[in-house]
Backbone bond lengths (Angstrom), bond angles and torsions (degrees), N, CA, C in turn:
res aa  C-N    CA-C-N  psi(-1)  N-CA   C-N-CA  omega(-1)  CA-C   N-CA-C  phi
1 X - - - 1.467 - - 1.537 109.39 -
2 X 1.771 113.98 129.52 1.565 99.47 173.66 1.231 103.85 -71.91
3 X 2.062 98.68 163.10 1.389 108.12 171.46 1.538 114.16 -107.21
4 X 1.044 109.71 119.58 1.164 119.82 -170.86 1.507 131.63 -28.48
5 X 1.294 103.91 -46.64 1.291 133.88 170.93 1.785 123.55 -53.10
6 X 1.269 84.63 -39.50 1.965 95.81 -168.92 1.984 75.11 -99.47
7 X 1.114 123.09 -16.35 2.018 97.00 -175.65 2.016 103.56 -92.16
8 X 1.501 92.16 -18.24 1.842 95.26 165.50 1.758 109.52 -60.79
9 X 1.517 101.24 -59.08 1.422 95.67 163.49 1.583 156.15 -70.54
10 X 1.505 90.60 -5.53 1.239 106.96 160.65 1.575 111.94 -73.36
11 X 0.940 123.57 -48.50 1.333 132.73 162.82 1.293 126.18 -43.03
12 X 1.237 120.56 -52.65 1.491 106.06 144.34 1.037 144.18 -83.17
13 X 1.324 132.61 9.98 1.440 125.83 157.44 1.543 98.42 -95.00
14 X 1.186 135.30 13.28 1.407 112.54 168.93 1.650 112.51 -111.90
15 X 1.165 111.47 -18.08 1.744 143.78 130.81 1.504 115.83 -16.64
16 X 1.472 102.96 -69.96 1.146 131.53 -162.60 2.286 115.09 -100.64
17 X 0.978 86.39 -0.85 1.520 112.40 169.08 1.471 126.14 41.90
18 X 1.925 103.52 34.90 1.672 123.49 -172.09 1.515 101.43 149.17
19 X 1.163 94.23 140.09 1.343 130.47 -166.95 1.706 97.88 -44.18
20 X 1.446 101.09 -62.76 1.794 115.07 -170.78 1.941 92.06 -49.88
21 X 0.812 109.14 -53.76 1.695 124.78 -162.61 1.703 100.81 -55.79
22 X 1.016 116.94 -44.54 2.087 137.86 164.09 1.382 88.79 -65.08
23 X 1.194 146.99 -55.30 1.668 118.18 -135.08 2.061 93.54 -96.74
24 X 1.335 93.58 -22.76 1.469 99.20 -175.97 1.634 110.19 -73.72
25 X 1.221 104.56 -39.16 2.104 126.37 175.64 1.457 89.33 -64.57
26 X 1.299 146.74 -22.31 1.614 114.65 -143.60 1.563 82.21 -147.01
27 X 1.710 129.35 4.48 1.414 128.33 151.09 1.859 91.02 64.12
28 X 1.556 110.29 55.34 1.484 124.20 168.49 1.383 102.54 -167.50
29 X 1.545 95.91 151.08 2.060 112.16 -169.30 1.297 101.21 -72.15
30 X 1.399 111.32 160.38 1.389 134.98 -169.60 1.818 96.83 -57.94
31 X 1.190 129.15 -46.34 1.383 133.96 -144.50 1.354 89.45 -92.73
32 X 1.051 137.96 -6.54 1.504 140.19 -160.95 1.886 97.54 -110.10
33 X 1.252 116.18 -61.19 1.571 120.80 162.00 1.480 98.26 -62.17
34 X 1.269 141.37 -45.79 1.571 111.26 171.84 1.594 123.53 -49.39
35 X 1.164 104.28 -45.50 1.784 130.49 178.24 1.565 102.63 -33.20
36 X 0.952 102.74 -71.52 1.128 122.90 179.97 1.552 138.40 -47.78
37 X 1.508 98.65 -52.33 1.633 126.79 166.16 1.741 102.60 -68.48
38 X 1.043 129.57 -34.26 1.110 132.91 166.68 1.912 118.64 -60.07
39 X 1.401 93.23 -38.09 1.466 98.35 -176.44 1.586 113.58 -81.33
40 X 1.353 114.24 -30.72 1.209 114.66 155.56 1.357 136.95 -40.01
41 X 1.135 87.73 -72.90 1.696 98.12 158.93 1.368 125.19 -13.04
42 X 1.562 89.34 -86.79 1.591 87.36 165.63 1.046 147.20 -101.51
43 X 1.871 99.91 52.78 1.898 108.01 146.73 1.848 90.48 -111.08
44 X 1.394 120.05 -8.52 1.452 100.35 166.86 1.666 121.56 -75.09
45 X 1.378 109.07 -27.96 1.579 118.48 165.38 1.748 107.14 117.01
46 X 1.851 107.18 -10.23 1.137 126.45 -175.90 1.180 161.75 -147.75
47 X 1.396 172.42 140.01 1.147 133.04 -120.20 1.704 91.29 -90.98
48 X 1.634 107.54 147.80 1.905 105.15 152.56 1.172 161.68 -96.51
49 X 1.883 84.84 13.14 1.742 112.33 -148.46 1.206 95.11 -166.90
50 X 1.358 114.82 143.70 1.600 150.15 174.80 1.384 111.32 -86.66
51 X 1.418 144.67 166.69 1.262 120.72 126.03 1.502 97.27 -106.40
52 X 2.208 96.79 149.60 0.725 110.19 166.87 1.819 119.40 -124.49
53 X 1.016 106.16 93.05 1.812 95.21 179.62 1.598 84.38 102.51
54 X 1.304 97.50 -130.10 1.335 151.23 168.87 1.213 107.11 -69.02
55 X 1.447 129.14 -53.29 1.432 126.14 -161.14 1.488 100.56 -104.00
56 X 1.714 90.80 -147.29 1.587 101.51 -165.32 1.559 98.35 -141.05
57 X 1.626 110.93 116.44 1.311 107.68 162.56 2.223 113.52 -81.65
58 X 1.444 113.86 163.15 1.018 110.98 162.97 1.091 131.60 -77.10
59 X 1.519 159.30 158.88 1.394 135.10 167.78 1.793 89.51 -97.25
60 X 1.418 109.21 -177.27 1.435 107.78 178.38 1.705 111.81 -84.94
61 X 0.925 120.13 14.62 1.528 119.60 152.86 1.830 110.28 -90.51
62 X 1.336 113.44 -35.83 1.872 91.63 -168.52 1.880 85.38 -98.71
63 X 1.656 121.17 1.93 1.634 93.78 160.37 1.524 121.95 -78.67
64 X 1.340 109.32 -37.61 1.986 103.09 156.69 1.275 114.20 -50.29
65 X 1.768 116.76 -62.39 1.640 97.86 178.26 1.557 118.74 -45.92
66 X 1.330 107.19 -32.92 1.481 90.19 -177.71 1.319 118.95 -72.08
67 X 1.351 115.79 -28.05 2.211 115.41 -162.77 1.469 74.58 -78.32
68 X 1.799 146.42 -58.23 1.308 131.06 -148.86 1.470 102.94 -91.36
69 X 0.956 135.32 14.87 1.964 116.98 -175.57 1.168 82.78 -107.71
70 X 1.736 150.76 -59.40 0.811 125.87 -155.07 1.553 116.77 -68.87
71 X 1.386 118.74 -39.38 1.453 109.10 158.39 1.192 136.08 -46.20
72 X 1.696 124.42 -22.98 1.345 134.48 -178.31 1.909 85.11 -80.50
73 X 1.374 124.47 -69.55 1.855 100.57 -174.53 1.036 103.74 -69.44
74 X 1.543 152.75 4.32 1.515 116.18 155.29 1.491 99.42 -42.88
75 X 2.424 102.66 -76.03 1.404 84.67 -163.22 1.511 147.74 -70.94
76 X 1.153 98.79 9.38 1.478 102.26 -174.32 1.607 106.87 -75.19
77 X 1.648 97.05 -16.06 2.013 97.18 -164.67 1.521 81.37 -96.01
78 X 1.505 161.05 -34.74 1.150 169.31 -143.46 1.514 93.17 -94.80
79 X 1.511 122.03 -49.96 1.620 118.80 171.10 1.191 118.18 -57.76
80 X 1.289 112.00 -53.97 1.618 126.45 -156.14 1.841 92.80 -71.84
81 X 1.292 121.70 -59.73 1.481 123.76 172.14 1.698 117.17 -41.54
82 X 1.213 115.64 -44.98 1.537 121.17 170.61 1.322 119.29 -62.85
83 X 1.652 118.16 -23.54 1.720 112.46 -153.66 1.587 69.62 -100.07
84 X 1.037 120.42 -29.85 2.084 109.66 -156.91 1.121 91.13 -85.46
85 X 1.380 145.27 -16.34 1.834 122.22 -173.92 1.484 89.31 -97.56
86 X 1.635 120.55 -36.79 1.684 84.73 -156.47 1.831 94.64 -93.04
87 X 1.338 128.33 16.76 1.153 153.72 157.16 1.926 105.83 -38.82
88 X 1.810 68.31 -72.47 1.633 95.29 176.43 1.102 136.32 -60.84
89 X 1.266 103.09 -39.22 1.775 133.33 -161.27 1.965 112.97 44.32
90 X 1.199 88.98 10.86 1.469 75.50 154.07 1.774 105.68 175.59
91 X 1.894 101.28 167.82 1.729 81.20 -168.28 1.777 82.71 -132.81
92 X 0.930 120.59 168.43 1.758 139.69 165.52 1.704 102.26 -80.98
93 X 1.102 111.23 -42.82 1.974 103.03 -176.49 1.347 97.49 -105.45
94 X 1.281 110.75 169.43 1.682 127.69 -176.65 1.449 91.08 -168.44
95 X 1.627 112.34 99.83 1.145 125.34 148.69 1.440 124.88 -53.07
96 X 1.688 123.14 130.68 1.249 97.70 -175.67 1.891 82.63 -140.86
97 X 1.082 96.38 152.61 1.793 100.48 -175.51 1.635 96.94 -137.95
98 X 1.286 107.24 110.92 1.663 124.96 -176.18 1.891 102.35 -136.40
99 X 1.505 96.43 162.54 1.435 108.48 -172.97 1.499 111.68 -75.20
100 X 1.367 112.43 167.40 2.045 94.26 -176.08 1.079 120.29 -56.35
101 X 1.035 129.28 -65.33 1.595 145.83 167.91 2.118 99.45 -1.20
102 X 1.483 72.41 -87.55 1.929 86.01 167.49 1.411 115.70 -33.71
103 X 1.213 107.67 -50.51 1.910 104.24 -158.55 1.469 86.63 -84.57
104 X 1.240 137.91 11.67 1.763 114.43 -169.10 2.082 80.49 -116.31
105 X 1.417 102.01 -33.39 1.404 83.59 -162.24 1.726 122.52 -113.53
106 X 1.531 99.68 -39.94 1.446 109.60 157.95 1.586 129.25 -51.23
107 X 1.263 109.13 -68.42 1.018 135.93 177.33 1.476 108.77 -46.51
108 X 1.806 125.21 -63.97 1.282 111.11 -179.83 1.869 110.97 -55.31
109 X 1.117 111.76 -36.99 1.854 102.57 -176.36 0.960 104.39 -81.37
110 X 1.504 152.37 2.85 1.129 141.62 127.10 1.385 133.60 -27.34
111 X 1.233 90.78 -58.71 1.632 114.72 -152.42 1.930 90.82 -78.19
112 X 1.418 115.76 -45.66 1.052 108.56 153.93 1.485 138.47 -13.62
113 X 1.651 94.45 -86.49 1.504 107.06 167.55 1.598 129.17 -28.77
114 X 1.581 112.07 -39.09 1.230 145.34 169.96 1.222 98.14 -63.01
115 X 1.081 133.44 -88.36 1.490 121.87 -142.02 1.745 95.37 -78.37
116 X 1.092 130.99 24.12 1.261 146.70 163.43 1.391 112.34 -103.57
117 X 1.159 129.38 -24.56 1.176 126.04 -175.54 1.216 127.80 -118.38
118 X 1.742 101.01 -48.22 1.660 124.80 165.05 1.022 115.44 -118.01
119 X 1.653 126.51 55.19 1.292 127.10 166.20 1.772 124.78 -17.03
120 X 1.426 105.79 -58.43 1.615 82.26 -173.90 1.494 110.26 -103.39
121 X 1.227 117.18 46.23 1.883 127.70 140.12 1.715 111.51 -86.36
122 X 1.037 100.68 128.93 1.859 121.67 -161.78 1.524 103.89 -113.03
123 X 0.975 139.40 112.24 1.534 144.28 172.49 1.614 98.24 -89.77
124 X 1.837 95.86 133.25 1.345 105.82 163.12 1.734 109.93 -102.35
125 X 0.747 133.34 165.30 1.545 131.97 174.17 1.242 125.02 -124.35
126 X 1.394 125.83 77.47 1.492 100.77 144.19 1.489 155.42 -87.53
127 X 1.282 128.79 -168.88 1.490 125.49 -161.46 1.470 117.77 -144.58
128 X 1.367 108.32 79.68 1.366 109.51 164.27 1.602 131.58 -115.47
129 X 1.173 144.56 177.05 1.591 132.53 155.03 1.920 100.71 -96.14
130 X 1.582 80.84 140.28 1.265 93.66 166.61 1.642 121.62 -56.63
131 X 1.260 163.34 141.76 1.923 90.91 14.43 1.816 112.27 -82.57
132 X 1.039 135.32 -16.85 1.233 148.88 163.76 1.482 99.91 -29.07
133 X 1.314 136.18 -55.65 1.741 120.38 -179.89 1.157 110.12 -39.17
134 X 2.117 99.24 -64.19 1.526 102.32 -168.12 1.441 108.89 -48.90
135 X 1.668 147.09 -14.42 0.927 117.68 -148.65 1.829 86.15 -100.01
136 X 1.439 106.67 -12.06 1.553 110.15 159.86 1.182 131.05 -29.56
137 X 1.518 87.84 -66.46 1.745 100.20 176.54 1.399 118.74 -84.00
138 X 1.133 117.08 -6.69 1.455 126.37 166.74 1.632 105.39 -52.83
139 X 1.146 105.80 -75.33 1.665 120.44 165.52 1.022 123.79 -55.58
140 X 1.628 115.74 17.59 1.486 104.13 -172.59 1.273 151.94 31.81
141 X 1.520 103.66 30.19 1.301 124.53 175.76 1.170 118.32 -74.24
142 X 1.302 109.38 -47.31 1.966 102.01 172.13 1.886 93.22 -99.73
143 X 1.475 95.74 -165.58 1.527 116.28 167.75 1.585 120.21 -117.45
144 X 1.668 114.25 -18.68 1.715 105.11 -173.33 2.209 71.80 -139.38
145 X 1.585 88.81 147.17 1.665 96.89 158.61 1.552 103.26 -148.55
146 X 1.387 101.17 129.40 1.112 106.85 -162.14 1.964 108.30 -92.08
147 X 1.264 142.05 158.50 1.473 114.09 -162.65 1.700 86.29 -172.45
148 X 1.566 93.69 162.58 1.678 100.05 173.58 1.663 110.02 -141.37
149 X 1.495 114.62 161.90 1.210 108.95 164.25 1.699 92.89 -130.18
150 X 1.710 85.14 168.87 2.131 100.16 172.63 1.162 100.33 -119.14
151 X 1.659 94.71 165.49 1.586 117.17 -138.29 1.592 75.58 -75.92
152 X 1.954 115.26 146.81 1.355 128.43 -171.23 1.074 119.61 76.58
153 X 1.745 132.77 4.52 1.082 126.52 -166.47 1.506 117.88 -120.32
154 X 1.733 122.95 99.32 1.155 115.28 -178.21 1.731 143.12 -28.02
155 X 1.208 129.83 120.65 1.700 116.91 -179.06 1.353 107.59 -59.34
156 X 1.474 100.04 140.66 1.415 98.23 167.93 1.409 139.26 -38.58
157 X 1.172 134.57 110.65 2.070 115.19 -171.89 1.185 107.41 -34.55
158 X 2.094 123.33 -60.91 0.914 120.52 -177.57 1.603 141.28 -17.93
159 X 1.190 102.27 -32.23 1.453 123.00 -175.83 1.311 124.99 -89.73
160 X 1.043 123.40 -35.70 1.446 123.37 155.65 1.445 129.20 10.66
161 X 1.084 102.51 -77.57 1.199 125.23 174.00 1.889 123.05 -46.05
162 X 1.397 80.64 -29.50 2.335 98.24 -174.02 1.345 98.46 -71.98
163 X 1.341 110.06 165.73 1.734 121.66 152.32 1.403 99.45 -84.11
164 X 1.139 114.41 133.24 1.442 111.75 141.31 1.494 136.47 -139.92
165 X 1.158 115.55 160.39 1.663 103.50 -129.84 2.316 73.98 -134.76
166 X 1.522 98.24 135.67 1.462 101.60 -153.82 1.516 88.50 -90.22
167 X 1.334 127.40 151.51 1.811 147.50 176.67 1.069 104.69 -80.23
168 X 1.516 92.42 -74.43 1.761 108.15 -162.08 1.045 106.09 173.77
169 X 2.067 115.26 176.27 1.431 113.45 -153.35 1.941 82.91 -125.18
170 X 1.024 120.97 137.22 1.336 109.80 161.04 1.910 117.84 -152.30
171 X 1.235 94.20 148.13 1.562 107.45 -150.47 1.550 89.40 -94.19
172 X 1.990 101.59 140.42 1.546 87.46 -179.10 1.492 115.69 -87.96
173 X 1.984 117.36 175.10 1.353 93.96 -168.67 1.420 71.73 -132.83
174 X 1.607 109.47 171.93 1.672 138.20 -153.52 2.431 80.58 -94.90
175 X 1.310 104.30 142.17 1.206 110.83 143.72 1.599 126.09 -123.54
176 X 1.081 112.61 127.04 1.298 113.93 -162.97 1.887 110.51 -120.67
177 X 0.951 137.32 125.06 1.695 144.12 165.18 1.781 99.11 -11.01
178 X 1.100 127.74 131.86 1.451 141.46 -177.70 1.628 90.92 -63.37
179 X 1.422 140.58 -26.70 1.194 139.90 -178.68 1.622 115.65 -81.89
180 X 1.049 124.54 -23.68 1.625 148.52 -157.01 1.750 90.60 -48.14
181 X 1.425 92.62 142.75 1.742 89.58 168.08 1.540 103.87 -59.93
182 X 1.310 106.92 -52.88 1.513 107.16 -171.31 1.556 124.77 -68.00
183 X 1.229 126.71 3.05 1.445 130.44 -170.57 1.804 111.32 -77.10
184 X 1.301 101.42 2.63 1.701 103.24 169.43 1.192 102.61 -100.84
185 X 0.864 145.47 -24.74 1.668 141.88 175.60 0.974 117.67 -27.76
186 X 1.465 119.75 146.76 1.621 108.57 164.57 1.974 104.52 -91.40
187 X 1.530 105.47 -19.04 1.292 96.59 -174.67 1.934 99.15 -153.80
188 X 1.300 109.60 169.51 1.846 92.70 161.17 1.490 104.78 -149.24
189 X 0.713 150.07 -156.19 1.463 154.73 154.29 1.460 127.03 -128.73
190 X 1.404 116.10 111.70 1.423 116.24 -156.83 1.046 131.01 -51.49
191 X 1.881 140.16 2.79 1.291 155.65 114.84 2.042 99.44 11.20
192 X 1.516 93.57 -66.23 1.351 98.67 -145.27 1.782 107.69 -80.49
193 X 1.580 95.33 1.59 1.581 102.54 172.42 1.321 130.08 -96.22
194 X 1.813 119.45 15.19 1.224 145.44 -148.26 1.263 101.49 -88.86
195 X 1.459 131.08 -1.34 1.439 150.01 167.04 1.362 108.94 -78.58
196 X 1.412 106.95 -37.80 1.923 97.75 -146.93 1.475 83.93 -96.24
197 X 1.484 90.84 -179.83 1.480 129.15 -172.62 1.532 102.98 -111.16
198 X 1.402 121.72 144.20 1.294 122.38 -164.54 1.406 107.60 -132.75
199 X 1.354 105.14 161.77 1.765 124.58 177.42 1.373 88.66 -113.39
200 X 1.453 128.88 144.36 1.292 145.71 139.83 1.478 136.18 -103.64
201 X 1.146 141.92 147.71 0.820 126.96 147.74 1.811 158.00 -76.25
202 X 1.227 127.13 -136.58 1.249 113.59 174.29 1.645 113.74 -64.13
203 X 1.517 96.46 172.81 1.566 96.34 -150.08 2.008 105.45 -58.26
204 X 0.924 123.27 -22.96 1.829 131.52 -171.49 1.270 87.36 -88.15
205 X 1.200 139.75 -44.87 1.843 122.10 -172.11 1.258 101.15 -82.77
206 X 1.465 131.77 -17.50 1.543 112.21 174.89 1.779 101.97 -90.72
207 X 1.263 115.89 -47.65 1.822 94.82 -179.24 1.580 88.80 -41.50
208 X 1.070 128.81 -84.44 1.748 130.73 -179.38 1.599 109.70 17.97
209 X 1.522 100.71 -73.63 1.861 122.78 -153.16 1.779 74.14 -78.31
210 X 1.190 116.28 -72.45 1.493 113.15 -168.79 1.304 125.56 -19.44
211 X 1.494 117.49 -59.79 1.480 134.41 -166.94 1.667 106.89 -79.29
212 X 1.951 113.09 -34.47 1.635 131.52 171.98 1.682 93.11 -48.35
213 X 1.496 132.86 -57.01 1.285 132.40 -154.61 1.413 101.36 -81.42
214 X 1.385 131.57 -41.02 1.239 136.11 -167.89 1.621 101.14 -70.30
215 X 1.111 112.86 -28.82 1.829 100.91 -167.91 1.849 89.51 -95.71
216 X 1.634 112.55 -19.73 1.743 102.38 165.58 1.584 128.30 -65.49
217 X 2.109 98.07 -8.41 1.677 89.20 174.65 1.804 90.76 109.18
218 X 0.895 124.49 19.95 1.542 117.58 -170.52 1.504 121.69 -160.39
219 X 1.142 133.93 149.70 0.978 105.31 -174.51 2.234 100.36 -128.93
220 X 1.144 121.81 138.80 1.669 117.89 -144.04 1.561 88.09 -87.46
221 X 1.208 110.64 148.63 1.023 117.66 161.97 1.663 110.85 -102.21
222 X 1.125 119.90 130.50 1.634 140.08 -159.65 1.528 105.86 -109.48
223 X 1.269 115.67 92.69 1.625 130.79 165.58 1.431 119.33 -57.75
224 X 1.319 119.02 -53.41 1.061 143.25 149.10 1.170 159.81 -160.82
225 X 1.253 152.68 141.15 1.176 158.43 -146.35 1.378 114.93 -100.57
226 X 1.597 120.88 148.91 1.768 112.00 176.00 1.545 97.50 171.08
227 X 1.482 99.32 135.66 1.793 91.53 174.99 1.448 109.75 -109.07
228 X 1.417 115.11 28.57 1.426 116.45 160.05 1.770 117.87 -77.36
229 X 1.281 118.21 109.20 1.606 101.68 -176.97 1.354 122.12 -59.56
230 X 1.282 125.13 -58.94 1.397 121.87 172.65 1.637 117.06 -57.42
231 X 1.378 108.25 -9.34 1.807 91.97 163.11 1.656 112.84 -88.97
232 X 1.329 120.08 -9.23 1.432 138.06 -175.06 1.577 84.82 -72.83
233 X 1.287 123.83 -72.58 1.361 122.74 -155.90 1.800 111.57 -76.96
234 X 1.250 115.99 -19.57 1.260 109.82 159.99 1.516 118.30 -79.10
235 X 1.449 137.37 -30.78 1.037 121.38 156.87 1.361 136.46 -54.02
236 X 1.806 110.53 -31.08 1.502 121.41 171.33 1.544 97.14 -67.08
237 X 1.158 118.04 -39.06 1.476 114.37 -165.77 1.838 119.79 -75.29
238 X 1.783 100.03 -8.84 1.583 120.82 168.00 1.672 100.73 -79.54
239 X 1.463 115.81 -15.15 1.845 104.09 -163.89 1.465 93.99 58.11
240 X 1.278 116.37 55.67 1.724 102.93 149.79 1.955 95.81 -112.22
241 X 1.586 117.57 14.19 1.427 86.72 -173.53 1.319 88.50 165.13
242 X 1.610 125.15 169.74 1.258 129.27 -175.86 1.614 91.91 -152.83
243 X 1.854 98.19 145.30 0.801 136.39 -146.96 1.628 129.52 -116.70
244 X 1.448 132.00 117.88 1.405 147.90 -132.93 1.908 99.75 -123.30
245 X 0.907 118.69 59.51 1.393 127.33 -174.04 1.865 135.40 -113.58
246 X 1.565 120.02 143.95 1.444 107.34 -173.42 1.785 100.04 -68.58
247 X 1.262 111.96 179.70 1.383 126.78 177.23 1.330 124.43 -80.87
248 X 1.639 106.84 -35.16 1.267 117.26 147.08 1.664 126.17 -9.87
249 X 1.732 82.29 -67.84 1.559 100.50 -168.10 1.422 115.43 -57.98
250 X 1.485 119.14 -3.79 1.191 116.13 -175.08 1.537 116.99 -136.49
251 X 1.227 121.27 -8.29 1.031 156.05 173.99 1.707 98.91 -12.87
252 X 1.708 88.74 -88.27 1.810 103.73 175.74 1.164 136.45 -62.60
253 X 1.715 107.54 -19.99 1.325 115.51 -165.87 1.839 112.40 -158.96
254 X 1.468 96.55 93.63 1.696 104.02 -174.98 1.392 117.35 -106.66
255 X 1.529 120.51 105.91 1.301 121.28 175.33 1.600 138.61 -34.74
256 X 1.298 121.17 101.78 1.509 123.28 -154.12 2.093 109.37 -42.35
257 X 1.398 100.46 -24.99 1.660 91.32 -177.77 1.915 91.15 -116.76
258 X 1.555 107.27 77.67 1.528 106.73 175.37 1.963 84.73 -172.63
259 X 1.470 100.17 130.42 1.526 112.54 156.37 1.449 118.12 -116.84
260 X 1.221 105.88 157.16 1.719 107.90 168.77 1.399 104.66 -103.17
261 X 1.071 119.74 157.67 1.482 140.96 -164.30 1.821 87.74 -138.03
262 X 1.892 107.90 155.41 1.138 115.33 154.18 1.079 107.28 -94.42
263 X 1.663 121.02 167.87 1.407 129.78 -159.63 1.999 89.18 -130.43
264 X 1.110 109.22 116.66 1.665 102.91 -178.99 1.775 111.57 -78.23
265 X 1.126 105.66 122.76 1.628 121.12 -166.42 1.511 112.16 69.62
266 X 0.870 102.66 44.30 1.482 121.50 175.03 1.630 119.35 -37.76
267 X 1.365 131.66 131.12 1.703 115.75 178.21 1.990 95.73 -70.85
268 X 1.092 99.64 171.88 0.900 102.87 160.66 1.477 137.08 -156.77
269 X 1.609 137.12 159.39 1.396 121.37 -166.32 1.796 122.80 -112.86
270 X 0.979 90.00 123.07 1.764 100.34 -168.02 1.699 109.81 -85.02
271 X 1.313 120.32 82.22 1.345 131.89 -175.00 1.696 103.64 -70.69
272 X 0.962 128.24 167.17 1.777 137.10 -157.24 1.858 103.36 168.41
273 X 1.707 97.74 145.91 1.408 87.32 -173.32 1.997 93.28 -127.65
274 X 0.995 112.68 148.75 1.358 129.21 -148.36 1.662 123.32 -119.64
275 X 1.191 115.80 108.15 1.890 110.39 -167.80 1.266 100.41 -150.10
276 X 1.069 118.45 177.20 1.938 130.29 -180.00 1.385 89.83 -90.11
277 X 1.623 95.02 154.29 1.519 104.03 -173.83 1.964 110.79 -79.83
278 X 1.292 97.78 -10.99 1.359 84.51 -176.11 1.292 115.20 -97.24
279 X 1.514 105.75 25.85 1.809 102.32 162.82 1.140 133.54 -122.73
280 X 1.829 87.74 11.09 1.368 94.24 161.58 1.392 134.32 -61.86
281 X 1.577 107.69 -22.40 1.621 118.50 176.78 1.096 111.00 -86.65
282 X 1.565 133.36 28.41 1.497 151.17 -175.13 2.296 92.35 -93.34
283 X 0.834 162.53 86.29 1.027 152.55 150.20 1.665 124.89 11.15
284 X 1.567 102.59 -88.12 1.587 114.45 143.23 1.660 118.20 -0.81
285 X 1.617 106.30 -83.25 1.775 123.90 174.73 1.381 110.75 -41.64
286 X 1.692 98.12 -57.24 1.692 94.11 -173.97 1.809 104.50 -70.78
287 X 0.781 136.36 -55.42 1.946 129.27 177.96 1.236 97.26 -46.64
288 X 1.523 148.47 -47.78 1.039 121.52 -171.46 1.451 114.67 -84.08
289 X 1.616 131.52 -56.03 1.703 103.72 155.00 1.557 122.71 -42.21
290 X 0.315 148.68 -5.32 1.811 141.14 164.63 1.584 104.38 -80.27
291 X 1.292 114.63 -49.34 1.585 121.86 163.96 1.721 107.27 -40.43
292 X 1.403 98.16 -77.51 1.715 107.04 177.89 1.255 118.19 -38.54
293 X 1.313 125.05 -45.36 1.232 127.77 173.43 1.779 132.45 -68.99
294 X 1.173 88.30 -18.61 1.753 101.67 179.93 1.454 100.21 -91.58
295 X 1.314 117.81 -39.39 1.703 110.33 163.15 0.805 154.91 -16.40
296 X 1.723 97.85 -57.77 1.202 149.57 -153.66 1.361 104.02 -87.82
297 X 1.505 103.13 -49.50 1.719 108.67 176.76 1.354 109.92 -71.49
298 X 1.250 127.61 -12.82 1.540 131.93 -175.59 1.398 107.07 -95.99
299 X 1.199 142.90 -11.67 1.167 161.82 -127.21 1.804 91.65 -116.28
């Protein structure tokens, strides 16, 4: 039977790409992570590692251990987190890991609602883009991750398995320089933007804008790229480029020389927030989706 313990550390020294590089990450001496990696071995029956150089190649026994151990501690941390909340039936923190957009705008009127209602439930926050959250909650690092897909765009497989409980639908809108011929519009149709030069965003909202322009007859030329929003809108707001974005993104905070325009048939992004079903009977979980969700409609 592996031991759990020496396959955590296997994991990081193969992570960590040499033994010295593990014993320094895991605050223990080299001979002690050798000890160990050695003992593995032989309950695997075989060697798991090469040397290479300096480092450490895998042989094809510790590259399976590696694609399968780390899936074996996802679930063991995904078990152990499930048996202790509904154990508990309820927790004081609720990790929640959502994209910026979310954490600047959902999330704060949430959290609101909360400390209005369930004062001593405490939100931690993190900030990633999907698919990287889910792999959050994969690891059971947070408890809620909040995530989106665009219209045509398969769900992750990974997810399957989650509840997820739908936000809202929102259509993206054009930002354009407060000077723009087009910034009086009430709307335009992206045909007529087959001139300009564009800002995109993170890598899923630019295939997004990319594939939006290609079925408009055009194909965008991309100045630059960035999934910071307010650097998106200060660059539109330089006229180096115009801009293909959710509403979200602008929601809280709109640059005084930048307008939004509607975009007619607009793509649009279907945000949803994502957890194992058995934490929904966590108290805590359920007040805070119910939070998220009332947001969402206010949003």
């Amino acid at each position: 039977m592996l031991d759990t313990r020496q396959l955590a550390m296997f994991a990081t020294v193969v992570r960590a790409g040499s033994f010295s590089a593990a014993a320094r990450e895991l605050h223990l001496s080299q001979p002690a992570i050798s000890q160990q990696m050695r003992a593995l071995e032989r309950s695997i029956g075989g060697p798991l590692f090469l040397r290479a150089g300096r480092g450490l190649k895998l042989t094809e026994a510790g590259r399976i251990l590696a694609e399968r151990g780390m899936a074996i501690l996802d679930e063991l941390a995904q078990t152990r987190q499930r048996v202790q909340a509904v154990a508990a039936l309820d927790f004081s923190t609720v990790r929640v890991c959502a994209f910026p957009s979310a954490n600047a705008s959902l999330v704060p009127a949430a959290a609101a609602a909360l400390a209005a209602r369930r004062p001593r439930i405490r939100l931690e926050l993190i900030e990633m883009e999907p698919p990287d959250s889910f792999d959050v909650l994969r690891r059971a690092d947070c408890d809620l991750a909040i995530g989106f897909t665009y219209d045509g765009e398969a769900e992750d497989a990974s997810i399957g398995d989650m509840l997820r409980v739908h936000l809202l639908d929102e259509p993206l809108a054009l930002l354009l320089p407060a000077t723009h011929a087009l910034a009086g519009r009430g709307s335009v149709r992206l045909a007529e933007l087959a001139a300009e030069r564009w800002i995109t965003g993170c890598p899923k909202c630019s295939v997004t804008v990319v594939h939006a322009c290609t079925e408009a007859g055009f194909t965008p030329d991309i100045a630059c790229a960035t999934d910071d929003n307010m650097a998106i809108q200060s660059l539109v707001a330089a006229g180096l480029g115009v801009a293909l974005v959710p509403r979200l993104a602008f929601s809280f905070l709109l640059h005084p020389a930048v307008v939004s325009v509607s975009v007619d048939s607009a793509p649009q992004r279907h945000v949803a927030l994502f957890t194992w079903p058995d934490m929904i009977r966590v108290p805590a979980i359920r007040a805070t989706i119910d939070a998220l969700v009332s947001a969402a409609k206010q949003a």
